[in-house]
C-alpha positions, 0 to 999 in steps of 0.5 A, a space after each residue: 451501502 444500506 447495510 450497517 458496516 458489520 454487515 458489510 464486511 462480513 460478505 467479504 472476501 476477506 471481512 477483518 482486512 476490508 477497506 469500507 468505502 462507507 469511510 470516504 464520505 466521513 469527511 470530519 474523521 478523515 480531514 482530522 486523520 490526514 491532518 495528523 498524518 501530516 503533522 506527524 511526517 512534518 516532524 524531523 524526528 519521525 521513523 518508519 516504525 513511528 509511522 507504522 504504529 501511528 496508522 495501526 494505533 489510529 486505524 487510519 488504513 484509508 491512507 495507504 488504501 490512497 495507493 489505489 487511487 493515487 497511482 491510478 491501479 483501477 483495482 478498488 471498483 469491487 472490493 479492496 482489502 488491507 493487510 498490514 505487516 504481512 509475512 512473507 514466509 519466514 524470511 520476509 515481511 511486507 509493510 502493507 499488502 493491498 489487494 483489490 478487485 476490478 472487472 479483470 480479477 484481483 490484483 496485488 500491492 506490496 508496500 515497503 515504506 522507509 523513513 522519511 528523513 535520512 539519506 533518501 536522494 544524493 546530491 546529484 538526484 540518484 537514489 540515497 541508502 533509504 529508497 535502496 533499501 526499500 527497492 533491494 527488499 522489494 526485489 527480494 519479494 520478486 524473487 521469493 514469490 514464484 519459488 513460494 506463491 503456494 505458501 503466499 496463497 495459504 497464508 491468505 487462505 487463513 484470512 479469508 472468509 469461510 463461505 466463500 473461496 479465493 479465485 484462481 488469480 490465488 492460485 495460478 501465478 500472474 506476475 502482471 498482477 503484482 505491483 510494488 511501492 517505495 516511499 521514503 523522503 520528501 518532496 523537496 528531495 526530489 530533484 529532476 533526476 530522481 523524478 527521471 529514476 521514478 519514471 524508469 523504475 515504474 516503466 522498468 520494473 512496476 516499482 513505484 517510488 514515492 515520497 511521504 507527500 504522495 501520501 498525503 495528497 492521496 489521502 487529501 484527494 480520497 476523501 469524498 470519493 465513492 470508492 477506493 
């Protein structure tokens, strides 16, 4: 942390996508990031795509970096890594790819987010079309990685920093080490129904489906602490 922040990321895995954990004792930039992340999901005319620019624009990556901390995946002890749009092949494109490190190796999250109003939960809690899109594309990313993981860890390769190479979690498929995420909604379209959907999904399938207030707790609860 001595080091100034170029410095820092150029020791990196992967320098230009690293999550500096120097930004969490910024409190004034992040209390106003996260204010206008709420201000921003609070408006009933925003979109996935209104969200998506609005984080790239800002450069405000700290609030899907939350992830790691809020759903407690205790991979962002040694380095964590953002990678926003990133392509699948040539037929699918994850909204955010996280990658962290932990004392057992590295670990992958894939990130789909849908809007956050529309057609998010039914009258009876099931799952609404936005969060069965999200889950049918993260299905989909199932699927495609153990025909493809050697096209997923060449894509990697062009992001990595030249002096150092990836470790074998790159190179030997280990689906333990992938987990998933949906978020669409808000917190009042949840009823007890849909949290018992969300329980069975992350049991069943280490899919975690969340609303946009996740987020923003997240976010909120991120700020101050010594890593990700």
């Amino acid at each position: 942390m001595e080091f100034p922040k170029a410095a820092r990321m150029c020791k990196m895995l992967f320098p230009n996508n690293y999550l500096d954990v120097a930004e969490l004792h910024d409190t004034e930039r992040l209390v106003k990031a996260n204010d206008e992340f709420a201000n921003l999901i609070n408006d009933e005319q925003c979109s996935e795509r209104k969200i998506l620019n609005f984080i790239r624009d800002k450069e405000y990556y700290h609030i899907l970096g939350a992830l790691i901390w809020g759903l407690s995946i205790n991979i962002g002890n040694h380095g964590a890594y953002l990678f926003p749009e990133f392509q699948l092949g040539t037929s699918y494109k994850a909204d955010y790819l996280l990658i962290g490190k932990s004392s057992g190796g590295y670990e992958f999250i894939l990130v789909e987010l849908e809007n956050p109003y529309g057609k998010i939960t039914l009258r009876d809690g099931e799952l609404g079309a936005e969060f069965r899109e999200g889950i049918s594309q993260l299905e989909d990313w199932k699927r495609w990685l153990p025909a493809n993981f050697a096209s997923y860890t060449e894509k990697l390769r062009k992001y990595k920093n030249p002096s150092l190479n990836l470790s074998d979690e790159f190179y030997t498929l280990d689906l333990s080490r992938f987990h998933y995420v949906v978020v669409a909604g808000r917190r009042s379209d949840f009823s007890e129904k849909t949290y018992i959907l969300k329980r069975e999904y992350k049991k069943e399938k280490d899919i975690d489906v969340l609303h946009y207030d996740n987020l923003i707790d997240f976010s909120n609860n991120l700020i101050g602490k010594i890593t990700y």
